[in-house]
N, C-alpha and C positions, 0 to 999 in steps of 0.2 A: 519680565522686561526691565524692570527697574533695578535687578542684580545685575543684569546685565549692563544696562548704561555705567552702572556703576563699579562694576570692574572694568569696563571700557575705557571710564574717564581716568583712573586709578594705571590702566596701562600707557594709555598715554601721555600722562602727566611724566612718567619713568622713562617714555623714550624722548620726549622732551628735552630732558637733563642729557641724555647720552645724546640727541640730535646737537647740543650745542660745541660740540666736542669736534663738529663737524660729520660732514656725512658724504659718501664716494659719489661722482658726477654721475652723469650718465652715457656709456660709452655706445655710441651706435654702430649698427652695421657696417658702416665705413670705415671703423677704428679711430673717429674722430672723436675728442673729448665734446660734449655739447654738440654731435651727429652733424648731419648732413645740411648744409642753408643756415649754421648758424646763425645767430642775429644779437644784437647789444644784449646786454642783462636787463631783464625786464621788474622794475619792484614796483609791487604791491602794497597797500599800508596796511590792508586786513589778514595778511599772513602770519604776522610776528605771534600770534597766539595760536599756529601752527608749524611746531618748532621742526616738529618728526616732519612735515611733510612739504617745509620749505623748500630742501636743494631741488624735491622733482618738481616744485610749480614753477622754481626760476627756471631749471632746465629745460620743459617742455613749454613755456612759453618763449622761453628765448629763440628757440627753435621754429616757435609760430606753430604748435600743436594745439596748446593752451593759450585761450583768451580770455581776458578780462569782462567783466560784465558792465563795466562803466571804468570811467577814467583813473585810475589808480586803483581800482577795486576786480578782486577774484571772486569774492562768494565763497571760503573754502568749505561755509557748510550746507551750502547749497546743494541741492538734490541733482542728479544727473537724470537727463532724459534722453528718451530712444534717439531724438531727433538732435541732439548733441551729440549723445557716443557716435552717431555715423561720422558726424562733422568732424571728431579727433581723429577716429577712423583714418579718415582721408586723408587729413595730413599725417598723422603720425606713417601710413604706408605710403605714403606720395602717389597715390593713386590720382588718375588723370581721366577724369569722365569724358567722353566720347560725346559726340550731337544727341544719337542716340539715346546715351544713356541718360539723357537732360530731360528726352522726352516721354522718356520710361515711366516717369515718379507717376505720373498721371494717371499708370495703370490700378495705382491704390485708389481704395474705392475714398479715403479721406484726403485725397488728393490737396484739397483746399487748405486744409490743416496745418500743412507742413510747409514750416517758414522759408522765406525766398530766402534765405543762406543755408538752408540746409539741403535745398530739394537736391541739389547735384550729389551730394556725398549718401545720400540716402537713396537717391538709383544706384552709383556704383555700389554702393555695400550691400546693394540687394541682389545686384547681376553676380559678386564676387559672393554670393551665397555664405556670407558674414551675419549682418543683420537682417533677417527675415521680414513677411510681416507675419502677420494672426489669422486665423482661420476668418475667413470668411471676404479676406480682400483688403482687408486694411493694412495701415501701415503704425497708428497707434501715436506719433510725433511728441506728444504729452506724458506718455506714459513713462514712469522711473523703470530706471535703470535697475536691478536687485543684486547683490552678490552671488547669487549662480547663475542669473543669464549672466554677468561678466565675466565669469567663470569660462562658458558655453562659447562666448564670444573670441576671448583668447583664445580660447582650442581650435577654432574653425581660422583666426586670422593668421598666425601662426605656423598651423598645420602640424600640431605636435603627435607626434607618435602614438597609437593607443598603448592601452595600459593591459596587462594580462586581466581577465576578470575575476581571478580568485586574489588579485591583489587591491581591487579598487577599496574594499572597505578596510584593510590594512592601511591607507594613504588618507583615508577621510579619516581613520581613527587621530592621527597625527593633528588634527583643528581641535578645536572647543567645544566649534557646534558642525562638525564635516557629519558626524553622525545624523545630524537634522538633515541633512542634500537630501534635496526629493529626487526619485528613482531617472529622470530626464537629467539632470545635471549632474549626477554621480563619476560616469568618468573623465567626465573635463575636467570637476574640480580635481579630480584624483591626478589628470596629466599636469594640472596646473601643480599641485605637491609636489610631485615628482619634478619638474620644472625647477622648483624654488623660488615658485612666485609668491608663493605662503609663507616665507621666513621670517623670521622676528615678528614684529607688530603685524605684519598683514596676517599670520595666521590668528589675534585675537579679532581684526577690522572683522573677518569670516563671518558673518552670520546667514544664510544662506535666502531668508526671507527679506530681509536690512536693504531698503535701497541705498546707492553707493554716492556717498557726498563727492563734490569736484575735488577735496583734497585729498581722500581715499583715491578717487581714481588717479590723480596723480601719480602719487606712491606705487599705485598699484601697476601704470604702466611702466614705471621706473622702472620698476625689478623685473617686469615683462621684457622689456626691451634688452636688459642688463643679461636673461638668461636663455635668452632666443637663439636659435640657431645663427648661422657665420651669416645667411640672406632668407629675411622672411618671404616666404613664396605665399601669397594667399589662394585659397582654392581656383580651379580656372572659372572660368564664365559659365553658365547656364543657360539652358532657352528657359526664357521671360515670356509672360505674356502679356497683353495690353488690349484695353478694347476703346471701341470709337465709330464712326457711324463712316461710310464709304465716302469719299468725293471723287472719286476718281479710280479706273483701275484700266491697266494694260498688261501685255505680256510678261511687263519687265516689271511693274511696280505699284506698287498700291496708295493709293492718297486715303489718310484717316483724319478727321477731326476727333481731336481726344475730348473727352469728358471735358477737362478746364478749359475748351474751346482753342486749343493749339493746333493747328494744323500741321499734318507732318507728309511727307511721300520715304514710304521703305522699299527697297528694293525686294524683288522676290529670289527665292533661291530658286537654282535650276528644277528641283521636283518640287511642287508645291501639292498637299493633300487640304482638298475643301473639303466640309460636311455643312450639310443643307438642313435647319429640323432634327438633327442627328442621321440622315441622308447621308450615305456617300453623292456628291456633288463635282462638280468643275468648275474653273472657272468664270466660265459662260454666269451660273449660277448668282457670283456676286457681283452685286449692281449698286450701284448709286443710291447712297441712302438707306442701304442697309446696316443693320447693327452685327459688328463681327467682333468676336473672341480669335487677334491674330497672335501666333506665337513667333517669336523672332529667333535666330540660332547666334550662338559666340557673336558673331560677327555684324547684326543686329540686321539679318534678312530674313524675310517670312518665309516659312518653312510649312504653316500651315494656315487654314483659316475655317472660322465656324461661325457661318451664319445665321444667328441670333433669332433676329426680326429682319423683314426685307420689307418693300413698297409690293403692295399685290401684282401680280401681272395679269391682263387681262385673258379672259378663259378662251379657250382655243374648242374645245367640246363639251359636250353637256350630257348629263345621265337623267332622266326620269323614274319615276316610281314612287312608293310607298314607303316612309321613314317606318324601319320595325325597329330598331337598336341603336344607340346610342352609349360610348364608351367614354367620358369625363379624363379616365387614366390616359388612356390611346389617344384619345382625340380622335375621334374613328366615330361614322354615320355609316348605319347599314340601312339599306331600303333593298325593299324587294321590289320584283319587275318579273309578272308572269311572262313579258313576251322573251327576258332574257333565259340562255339556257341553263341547265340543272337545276339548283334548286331553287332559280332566280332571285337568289340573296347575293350582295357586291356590299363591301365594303369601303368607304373612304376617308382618305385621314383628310382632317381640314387644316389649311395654310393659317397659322396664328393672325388674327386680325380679320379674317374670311366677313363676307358678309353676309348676315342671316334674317332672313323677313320671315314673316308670316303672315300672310294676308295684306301684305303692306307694311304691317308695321315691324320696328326692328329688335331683334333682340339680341342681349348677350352670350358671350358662348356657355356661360355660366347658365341658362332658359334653353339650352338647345336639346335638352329633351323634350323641351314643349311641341316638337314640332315631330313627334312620333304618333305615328295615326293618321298624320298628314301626308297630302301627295306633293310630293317635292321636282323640283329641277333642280341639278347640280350643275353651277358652272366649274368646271374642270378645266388647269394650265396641262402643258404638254405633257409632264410627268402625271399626269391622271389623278392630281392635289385638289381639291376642295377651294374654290377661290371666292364662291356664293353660293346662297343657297335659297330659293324661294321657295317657300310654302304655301297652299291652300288646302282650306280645310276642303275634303270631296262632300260632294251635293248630298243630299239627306237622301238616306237609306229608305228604299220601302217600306222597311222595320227593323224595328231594336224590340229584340224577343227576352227578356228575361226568366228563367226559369230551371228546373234541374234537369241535366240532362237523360235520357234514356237513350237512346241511342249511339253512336259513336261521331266522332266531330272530323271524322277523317275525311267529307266533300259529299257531297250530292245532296241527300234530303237525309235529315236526322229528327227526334222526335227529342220536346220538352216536353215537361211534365210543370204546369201552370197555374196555378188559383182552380184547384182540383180538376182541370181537364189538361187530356195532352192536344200541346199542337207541334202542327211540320210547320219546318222553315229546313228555306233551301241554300244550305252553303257553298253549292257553287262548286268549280272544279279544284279549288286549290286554295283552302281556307287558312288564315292565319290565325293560329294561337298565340295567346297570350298570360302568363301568369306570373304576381306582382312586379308587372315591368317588363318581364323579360319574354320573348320568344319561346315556345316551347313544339313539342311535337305534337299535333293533334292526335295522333294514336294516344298518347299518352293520358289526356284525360278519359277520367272513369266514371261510369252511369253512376248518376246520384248526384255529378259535380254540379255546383251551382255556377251558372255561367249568365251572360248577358251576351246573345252571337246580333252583329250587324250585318243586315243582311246586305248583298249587294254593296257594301261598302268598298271592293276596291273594283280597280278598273277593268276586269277581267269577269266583274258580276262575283268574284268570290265573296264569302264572309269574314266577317271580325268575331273570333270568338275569345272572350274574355273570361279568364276563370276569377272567381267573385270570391272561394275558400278553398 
């Protein structure tokens, strides 16, 4: 790193001497010398020790691209962040943010982060699928700038032509450090060579790990701009997504309060596709005060929604029986019910937020195997969802027989074998097995097994036979 600074300084010091000699303006898409909205000459006092990269910081602030960090001052060594490069972004493409896209930025999950001068340029450069955010929701506002995302950045704002791929390392061979490009920013940098944005001094600025100081970026959109096509096109709009809690919803249009507490109304597109829980859903579905993942198209109307978390609705029909199963992944309570038909096993998923007692008291869905062995009532919404769940433990068994089985555990009368005498116990018509945890087949255990059966434990007079090993 310190060869490097110091061939860095050693180059620049050289373009220095040739910057004084003068250096070519910068000619915009217009054909106008100093582009489009010119504005006075803007000087700086801390530039004059940035000789190579003066004419682009007069030109791009003259222009009102580039701004000052306080009053006569640039910062040229100042670090560039995400939440700036959108801000150049915008002006340097005159892009015009939309209501909408004001009220997009909310949908990062660091919404709060991202300073009130930037939030608008950082929705559009996000809808114009320019400036991304990061896995996971964020949008990062603090984080530098590096020399291959700039690299990444030009390629996408531009819209530069791909590169053949048996030539990309042919083009990074052309840098100092193009060879360093990690496998993600290889052909940008390459379109970017190919471009001539890497000519003289920029191809030593190149380091591809190096965040890019304000006076680099300068320079660097100079020569960007200088070797652009005749009208930069930036890629078209995206559907965006955004979430926020319901206030409202009609045929026509949805009311959301965003995260930073803005409230917005979006119109709906003509097909709208809900999911409920991952549910295929309807509109009926979202309600007031539910939590929705809405997606908006181009034009910034909803086109889909997914409802999150909703307010419970109260239960329309109820299930009874005996909790045998419980699924943590599914979110799924199975109980049996001798009076239902076949194998009177049912299934049901529970609504996130569901309410779960036992005996009165309540517990978490995280305890909701506690409530297997118990006789349940389920309150059930109209889609047959899980909306409550009470539990009681059923009255004491005649007996709880422990011992090894000798007979078979498939219903009627079977024999154990007990503190050296056998005895019968009566399992009833239609006994439940159990083995660690789970359900099992009562054919399936075999004389010898060590079980503990309860007798009469469920409501049909069957038994609870539990295998012990």
């Amino acid at each position: 790193m310190e060869k490097r600074a110091r061939t860095l300084a050693a180059l620049l010091t050289a373009f220095a001497l040739l910057a004084v000699a003068g250096a070519p303006g910068v000619s915009w898409a217009d054909g106008r010398e100093g582009g489009r909205g010119a504005r006075a000459a803007v000087e700086f006092k801390d530039v004059t020790e940035y000789p190579w990269a003066m004419s682009a910081i007069q030109a791009l602030a003259s222009r009102g691209v580039l701004q000052g960090t306080a009053p006569g001052l640039f910062s040229p060594a100042g670090l560039t962040t995400r939440a700036e490069m959108a801000t150049v972004l915008g002006r340097l493409m005159g892009w015009q943010p939309t209501p909408a896209e004001l009220q997009l930025v909310a949908g990062f999950r660091d919404a709060g982060r991202i300073p009130g001068w930037a939030r608008a340029w950082v929705a559009v450069a996000a809808r114009n699928r320019v400036l991304l955010g990061f896995p996971g929701g964020s949008f990062g506002p603090e984080a530098r700038i590096t020399w291959a995302q700039l690299a990444v950045i030009a390629a996408r704002v531009f819209n530069y032509p791909p590169v053949p791929a048996d030539q990309v390392q042919q083009l990074l061979a052309q840098l100092p450090y193009g060879m360093e490009t990690p496998v993600w920013a290889a052909e940008a940098v390459a379109q970017n060579v190919q471009q001539g944005n890497f000519d003289g001094i920029l191809a030593y600025l190149y380091q591809p790990d190096r965040p890019v100081t304000r006076a680099e970026l300068a320079l660097f959109l100079q020569a960007a701009v200088q070797h652009q096509a005749p009208a930069p096109t930036p890629p078209g709009p995206q559907a965006t997504t955004v979430t926020g809690t319901v206030t409202a919803v009609t045929s026509s249009e949805l009311g959301l309060r965003l995260p930073d507490g803005t409230g917005v109304t979006l119109p709906l597109a003509g097909s709208v596709t809900v999911s409920v829980y991952g549910q295929p859903g309807s509109l009926q579905d979202v309600t007031v005060g539910a939590q929705v993942k809405v997606t908006l198209d181009a034009s910034a109307h909803v086109t889909s929604i997914e409802v999150l978390t909703a307010p419970l609705p109260a239960p329309v029909q109820t299930a009874t029986g005996f909790a045998v199963g419980w699924d943590a992944t599914t979110v799924t309570l199975t109980i049996y019910s001798p009076s239902a038909s076949g194998t009177g096993l049912q299934s049901y998923t529970l609504l996130p937020g569901a309410s779960l007692k036992l005996n009165g008291g309540t517990l978490g869905q995280a305890e909701a195997a506690s409530l297997l062995g118990e006789s349940v009532t389920l309150g059930l919404d109209a889609q047959g969802r899980v909306v409550a769940v009470s539990g009681t433990t059923p009255a004491a068994p005649v007996t709880v027989v422990a011992g090894s089985l000798v007979g078979t555990a498939t219903g009627g009368t079977t024999v154990l074998f007990r503190n050296g005498t056998f005895t019968s116990v009566d399992l009833g018509p239609h006994p439940l097995a159990f083995r660690a945890g789970q359900m099992v087949d009562p054919a399936t255990i075999q004389a010898g097994t060590a079980v503990v059966v309860d007798e009469k434990a469920l409501a049909d007079g069957s038994a609870l036979v539990i295998v012990q090993r």
